[in-house]
N, CA, C and O atoms as CSV, one atom per row, in Angstrom:
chain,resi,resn,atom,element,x,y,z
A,1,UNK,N,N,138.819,164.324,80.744
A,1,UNK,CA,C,139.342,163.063,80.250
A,1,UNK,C,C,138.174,162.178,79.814
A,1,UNK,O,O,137.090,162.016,80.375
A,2,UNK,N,N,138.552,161.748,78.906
A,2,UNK,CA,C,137.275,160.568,78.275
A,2,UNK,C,C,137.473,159.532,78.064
A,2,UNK,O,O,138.379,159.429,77.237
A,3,UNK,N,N,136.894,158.154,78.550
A,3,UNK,CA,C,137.685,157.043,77.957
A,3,UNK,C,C,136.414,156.155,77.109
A,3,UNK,O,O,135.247,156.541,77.172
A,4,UNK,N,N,136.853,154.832,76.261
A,4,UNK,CA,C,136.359,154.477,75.783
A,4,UNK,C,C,135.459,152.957,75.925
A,4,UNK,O,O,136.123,151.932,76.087
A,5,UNK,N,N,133.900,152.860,75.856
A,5,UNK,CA,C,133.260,152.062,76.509
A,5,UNK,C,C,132.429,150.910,75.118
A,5,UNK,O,O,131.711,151.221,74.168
A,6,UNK,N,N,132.814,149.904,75.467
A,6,UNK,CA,C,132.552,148.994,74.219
A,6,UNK,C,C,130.882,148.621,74.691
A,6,UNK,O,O,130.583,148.557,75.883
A,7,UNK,N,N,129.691,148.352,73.399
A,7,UNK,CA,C,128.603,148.064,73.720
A,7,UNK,C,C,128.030,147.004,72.586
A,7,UNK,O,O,128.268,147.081,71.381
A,8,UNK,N,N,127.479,146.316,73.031
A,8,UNK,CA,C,126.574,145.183,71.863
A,8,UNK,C,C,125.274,145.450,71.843
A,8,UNK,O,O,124.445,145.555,72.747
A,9,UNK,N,N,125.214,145.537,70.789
A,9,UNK,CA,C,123.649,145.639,70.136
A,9,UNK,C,C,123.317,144.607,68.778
A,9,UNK,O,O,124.136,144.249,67.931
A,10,UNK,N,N,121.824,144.243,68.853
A,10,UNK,CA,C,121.929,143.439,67.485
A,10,UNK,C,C,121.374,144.512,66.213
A,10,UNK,O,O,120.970,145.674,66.248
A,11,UNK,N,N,121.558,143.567,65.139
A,11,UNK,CA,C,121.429,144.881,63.930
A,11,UNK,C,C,120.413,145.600,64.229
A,11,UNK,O,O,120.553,146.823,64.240
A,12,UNK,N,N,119.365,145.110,64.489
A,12,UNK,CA,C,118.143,145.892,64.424
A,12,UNK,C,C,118.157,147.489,65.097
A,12,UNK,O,O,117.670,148.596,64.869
A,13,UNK,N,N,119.055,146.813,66.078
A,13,UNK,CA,C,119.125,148.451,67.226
A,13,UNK,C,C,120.412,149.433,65.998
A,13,UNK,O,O,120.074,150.422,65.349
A,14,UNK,N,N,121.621,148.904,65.976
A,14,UNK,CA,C,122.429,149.401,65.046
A,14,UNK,C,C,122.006,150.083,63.853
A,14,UNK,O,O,122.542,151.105,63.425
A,15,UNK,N,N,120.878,149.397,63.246
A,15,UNK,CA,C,120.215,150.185,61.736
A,15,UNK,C,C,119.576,151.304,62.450
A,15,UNK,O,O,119.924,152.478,62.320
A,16,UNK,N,N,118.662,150.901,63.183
A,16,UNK,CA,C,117.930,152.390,63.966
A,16,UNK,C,C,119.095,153.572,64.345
A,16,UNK,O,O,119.026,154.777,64.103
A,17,UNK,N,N,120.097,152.887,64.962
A,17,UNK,CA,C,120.460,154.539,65.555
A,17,UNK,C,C,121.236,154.780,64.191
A,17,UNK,O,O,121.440,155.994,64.166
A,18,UNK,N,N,121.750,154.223,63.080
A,18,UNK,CA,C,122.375,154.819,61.681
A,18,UNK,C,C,121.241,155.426,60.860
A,18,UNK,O,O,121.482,156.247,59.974
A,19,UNK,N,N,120.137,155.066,61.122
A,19,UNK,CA,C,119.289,155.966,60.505
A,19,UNK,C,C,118.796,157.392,61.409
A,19,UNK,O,O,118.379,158.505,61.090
A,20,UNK,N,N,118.984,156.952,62.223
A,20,UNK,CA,C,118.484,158.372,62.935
A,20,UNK,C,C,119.712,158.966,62.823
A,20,UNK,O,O,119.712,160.177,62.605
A,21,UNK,N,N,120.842,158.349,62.928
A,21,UNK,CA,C,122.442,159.220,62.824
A,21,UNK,C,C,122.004,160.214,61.283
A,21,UNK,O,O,121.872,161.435,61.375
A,22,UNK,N,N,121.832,159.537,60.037
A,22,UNK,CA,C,121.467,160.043,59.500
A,22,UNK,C,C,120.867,161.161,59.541
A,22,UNK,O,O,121.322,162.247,59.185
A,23,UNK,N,N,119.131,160.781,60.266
A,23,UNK,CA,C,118.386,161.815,60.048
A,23,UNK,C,C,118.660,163.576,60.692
A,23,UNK,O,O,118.267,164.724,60.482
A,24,UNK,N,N,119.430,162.947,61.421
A,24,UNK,CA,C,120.095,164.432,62.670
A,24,UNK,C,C,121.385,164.714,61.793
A,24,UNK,O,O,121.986,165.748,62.088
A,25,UNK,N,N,121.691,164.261,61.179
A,25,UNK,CA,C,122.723,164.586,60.509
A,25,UNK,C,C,124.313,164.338,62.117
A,25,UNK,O,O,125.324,164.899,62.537
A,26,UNK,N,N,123.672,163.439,62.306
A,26,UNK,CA,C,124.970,163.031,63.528
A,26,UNK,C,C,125.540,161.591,63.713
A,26,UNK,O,O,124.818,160.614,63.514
A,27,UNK,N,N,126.742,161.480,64.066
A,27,UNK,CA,C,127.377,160.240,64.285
A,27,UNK,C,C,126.574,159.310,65.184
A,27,UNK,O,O,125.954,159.889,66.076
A,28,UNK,N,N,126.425,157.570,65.113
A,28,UNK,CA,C,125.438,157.373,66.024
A,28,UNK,C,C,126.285,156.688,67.252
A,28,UNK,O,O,126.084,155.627,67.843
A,29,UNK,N,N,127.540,157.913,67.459
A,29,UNK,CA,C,128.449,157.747,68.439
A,29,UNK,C,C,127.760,158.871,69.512
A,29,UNK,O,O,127.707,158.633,70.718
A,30,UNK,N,N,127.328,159.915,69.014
A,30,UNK,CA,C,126.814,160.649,69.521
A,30,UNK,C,C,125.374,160.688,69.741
A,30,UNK,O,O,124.975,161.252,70.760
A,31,UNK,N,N,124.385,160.074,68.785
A,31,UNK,CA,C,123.249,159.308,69.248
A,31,UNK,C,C,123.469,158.588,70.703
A,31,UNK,O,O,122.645,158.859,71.576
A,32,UNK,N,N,124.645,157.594,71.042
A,32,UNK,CA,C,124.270,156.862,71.906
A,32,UNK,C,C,124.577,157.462,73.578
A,32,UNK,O,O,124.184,157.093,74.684
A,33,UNK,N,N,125.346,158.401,73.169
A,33,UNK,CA,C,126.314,159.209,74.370
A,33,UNK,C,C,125.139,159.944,74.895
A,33,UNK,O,O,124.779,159.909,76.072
A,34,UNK,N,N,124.373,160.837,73.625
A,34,UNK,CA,C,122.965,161.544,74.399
A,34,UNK,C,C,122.078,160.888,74.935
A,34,UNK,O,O,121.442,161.284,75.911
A,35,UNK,N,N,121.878,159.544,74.236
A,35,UNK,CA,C,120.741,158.558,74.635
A,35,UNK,C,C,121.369,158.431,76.405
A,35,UNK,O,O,120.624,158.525,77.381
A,36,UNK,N,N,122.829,158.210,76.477
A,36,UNK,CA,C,123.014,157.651,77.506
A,36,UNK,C,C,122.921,158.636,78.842
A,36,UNK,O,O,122.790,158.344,80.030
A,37,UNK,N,N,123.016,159.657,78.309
A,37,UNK,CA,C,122.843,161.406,79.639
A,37,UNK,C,C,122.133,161.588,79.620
A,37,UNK,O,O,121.922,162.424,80.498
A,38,UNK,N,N,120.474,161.133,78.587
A,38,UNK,CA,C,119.463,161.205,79.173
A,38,UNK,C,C,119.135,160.587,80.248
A,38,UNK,O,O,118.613,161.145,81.213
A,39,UNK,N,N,119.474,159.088,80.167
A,39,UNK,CA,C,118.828,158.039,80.697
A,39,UNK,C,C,119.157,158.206,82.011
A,39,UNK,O,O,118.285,158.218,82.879
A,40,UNK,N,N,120.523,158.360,82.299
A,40,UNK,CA,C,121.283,158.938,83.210
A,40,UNK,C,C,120.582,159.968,83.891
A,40,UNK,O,O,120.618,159.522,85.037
A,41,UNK,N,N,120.008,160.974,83.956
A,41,UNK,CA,C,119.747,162.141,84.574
A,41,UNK,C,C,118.161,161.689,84.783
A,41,UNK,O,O,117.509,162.116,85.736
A,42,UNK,N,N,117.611,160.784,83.796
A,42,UNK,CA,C,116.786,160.311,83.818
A,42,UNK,C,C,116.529,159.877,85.290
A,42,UNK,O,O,115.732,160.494,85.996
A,43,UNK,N,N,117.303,158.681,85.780
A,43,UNK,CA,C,117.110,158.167,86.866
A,43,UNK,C,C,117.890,158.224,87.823
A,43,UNK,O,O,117.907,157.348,88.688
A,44,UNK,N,N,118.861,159.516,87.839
A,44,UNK,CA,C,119.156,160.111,88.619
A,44,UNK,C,C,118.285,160.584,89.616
A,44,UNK,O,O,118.337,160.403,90.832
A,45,UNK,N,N,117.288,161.363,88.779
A,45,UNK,CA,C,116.204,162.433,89.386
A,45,UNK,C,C,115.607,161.467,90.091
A,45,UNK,O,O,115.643,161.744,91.290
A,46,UNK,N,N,115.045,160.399,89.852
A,46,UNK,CA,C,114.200,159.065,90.077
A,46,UNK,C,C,114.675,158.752,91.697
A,46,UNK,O,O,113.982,158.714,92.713
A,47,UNK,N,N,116.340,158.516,91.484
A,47,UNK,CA,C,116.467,158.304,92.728
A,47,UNK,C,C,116.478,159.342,93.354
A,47,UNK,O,O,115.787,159.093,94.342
A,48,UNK,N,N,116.968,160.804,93.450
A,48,UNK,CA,C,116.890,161.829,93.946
A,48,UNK,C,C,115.810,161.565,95.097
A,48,UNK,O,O,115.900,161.399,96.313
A,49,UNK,N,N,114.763,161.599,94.199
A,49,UNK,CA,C,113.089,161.817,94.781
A,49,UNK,C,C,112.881,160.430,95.625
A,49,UNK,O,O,112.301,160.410,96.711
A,50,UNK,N,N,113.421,159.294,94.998
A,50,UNK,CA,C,113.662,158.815,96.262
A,50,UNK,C,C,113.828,158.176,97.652
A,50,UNK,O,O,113.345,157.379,98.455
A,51,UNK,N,N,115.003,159.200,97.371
A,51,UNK,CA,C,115.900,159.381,98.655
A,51,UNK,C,C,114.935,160.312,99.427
A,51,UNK,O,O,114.622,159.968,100.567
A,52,UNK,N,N,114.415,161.501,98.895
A,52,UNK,CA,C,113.631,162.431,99.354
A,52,UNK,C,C,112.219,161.942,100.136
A,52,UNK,O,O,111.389,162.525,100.835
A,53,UNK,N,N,112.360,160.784,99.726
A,53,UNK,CA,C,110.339,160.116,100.094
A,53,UNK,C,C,110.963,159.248,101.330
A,53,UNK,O,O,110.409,159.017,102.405
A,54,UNK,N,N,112.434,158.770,100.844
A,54,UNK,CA,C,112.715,157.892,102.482
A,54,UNK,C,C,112.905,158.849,103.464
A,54,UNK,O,O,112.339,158.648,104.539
A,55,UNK,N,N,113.560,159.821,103.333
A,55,UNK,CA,C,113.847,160.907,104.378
A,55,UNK,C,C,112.689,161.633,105.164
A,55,UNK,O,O,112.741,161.918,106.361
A,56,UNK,N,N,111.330,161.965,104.063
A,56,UNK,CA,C,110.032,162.201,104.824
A,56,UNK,C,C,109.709,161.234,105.248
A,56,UNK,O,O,109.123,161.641,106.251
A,57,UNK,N,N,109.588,159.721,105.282
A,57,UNK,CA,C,109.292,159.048,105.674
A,57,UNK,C,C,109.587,158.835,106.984
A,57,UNK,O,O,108.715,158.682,107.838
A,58,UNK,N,N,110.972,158.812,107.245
A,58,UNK,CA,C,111.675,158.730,108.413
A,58,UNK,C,C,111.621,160.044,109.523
A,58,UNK,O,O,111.736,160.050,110.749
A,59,UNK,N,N,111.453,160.867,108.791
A,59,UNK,CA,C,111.359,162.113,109.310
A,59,UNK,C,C,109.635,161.777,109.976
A,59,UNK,O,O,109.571,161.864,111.203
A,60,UNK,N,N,108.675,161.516,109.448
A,60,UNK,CA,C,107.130,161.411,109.959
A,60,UNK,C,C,107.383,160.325,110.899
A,60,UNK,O,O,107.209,160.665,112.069
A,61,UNK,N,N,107.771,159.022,110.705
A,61,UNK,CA,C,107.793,158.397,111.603
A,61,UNK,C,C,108.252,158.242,113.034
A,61,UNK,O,O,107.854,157.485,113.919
A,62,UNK,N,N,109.583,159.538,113.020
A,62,UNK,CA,C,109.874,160.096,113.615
A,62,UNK,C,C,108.965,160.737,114.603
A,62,UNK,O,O,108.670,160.372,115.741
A,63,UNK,N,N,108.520,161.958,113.790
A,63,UNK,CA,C,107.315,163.017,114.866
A,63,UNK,C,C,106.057,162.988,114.644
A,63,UNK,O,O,105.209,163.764,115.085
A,64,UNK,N,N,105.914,162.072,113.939
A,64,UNK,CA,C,104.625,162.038,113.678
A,64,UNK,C,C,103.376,162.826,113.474
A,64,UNK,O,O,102.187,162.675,113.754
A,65,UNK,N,N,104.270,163.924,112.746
A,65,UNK,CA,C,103.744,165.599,111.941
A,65,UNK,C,C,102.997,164.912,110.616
A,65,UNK,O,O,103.336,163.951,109.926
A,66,UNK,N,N,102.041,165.644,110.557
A,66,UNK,CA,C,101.214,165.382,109.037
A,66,UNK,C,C,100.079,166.755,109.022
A,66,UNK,O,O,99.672,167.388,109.996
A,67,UNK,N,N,99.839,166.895,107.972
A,67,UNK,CA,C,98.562,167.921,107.532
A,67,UNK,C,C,97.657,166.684,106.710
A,67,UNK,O,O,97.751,165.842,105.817
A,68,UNK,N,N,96.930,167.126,107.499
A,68,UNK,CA,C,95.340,165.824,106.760
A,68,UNK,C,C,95.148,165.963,105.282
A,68,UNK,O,O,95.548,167.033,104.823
A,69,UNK,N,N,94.661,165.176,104.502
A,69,UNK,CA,C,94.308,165.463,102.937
A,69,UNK,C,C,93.758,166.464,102.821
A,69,UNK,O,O,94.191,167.452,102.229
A,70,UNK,N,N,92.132,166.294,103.681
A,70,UNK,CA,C,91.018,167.157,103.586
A,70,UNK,C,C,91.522,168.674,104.038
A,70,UNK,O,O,90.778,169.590,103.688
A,71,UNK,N,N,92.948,169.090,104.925
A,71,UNK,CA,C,92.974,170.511,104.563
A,71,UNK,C,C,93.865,170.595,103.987
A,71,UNK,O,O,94.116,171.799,103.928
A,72,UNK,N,N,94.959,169.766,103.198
A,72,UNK,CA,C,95.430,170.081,102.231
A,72,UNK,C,C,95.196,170.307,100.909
A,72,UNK,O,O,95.912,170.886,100.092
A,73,UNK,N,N,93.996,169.735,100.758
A,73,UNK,CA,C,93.203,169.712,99.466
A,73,UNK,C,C,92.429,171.506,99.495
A,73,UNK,O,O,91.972,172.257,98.634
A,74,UNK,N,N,92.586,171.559,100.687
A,74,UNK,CA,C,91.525,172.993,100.679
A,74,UNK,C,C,92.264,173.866,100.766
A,74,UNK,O,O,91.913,174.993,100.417
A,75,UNK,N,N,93.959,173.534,101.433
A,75,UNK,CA,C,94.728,175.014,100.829
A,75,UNK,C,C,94.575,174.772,99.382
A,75,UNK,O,O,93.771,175.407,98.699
A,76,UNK,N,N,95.312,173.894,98.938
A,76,UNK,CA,C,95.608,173.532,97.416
A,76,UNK,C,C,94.450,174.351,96.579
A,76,UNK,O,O,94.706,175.274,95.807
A,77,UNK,N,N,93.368,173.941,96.816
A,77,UNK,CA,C,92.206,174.503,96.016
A,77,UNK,C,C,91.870,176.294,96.106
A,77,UNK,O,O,90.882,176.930,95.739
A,78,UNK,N,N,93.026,176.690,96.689
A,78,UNK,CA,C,92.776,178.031,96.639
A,78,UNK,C,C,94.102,179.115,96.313
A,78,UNK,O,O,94.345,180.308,96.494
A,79,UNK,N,N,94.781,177.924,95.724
A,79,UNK,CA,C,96.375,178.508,94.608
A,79,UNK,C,C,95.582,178.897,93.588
A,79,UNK,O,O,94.752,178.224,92.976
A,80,UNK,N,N,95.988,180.384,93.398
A,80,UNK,CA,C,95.898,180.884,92.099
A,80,UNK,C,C,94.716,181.720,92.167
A,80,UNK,O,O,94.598,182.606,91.321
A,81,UNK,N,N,93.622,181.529,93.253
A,81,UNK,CA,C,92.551,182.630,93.591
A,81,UNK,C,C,92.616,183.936,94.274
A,81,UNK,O,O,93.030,183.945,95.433
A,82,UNK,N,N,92.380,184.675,93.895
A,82,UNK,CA,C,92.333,185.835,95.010
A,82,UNK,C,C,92.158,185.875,96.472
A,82,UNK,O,O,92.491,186.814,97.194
A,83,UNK,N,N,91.391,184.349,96.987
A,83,UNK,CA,C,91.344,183.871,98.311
A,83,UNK,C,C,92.288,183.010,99.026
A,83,UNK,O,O,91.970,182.238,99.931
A,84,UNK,N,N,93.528,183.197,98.541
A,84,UNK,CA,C,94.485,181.903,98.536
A,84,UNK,C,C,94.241,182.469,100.311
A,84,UNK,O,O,93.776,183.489,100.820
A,85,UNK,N,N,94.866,181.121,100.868
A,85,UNK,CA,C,94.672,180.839,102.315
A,85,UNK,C,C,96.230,180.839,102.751
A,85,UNK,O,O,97.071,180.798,101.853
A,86,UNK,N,N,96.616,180.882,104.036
A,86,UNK,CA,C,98.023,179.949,104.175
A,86,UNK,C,C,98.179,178.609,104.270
A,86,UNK,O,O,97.365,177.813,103.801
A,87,UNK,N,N,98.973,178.362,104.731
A,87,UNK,CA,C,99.467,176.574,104.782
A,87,UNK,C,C,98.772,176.121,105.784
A,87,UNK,O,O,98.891,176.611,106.907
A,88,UNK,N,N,98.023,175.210,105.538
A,88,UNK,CA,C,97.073,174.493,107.028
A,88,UNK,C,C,98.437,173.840,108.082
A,88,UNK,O,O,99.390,173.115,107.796
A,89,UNK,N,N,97.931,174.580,109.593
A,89,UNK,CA,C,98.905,173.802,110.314
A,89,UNK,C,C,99.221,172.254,110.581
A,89,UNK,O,O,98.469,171.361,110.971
A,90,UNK,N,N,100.664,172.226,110.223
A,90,UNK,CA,C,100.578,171.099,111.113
A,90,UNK,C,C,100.138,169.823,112.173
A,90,UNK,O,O,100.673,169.893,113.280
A,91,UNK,N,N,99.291,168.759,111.962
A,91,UNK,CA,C,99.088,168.098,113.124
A,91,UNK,C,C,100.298,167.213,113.857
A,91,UNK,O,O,101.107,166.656,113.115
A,92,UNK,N,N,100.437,167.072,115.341
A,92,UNK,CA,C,101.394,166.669,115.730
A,92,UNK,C,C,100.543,165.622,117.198
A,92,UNK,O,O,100.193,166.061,118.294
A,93,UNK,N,N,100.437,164.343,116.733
A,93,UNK,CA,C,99.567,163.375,117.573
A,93,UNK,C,C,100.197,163.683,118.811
A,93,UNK,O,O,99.523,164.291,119.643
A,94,UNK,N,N,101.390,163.366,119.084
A,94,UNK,CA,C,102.113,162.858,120.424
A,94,UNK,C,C,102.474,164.077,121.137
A,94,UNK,O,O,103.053,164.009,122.221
């Protein structure tokens, strides 16, 4: 089902998307619908991630688990070498 959503723009925006309607050879009904599922998924993801940064957050503050920079930087630096390492353990203060 689809329904229909009224929007204001001043000319300036209106000439742009009729010329680009043009240039795609598309309605700039459909210019604005893609513009709008980008933007959409756009900051979807945005919040996704987050939600994802409050949840580690809460989650560390929680147990207060972390891997230090300095050996994360030194697994990291050995993706993709023949010396790759495993995952530096865990520190757990408490």
């Amino acid at each position: 089902m689809t329904t229909t959503l009224g929007i204001k723009v001043d000319e300036e925006i209106r000439s742009r998307l009729k010329t680009l309607g043009e240039a795609r050879k598309r309605s700039t009904h459909w210019i604005m619908k893609e513009a709008i599922l980008s933007y959409l998924e756009r900051e979807e993801e945005i919040e996704r991630r987050n939600m994802q940064a409050d949840e580690a957050w809460k989650e560390y503050k929680e147990s207060g688990q972390y891997v230090s920079h300095e050996d994360m930087t030194a697994w990291l630096d050995t993706w993709g070498t023949d010396k790759e390492t495993q995952c530096p353990t865990i520190t757990n203060p408490r």
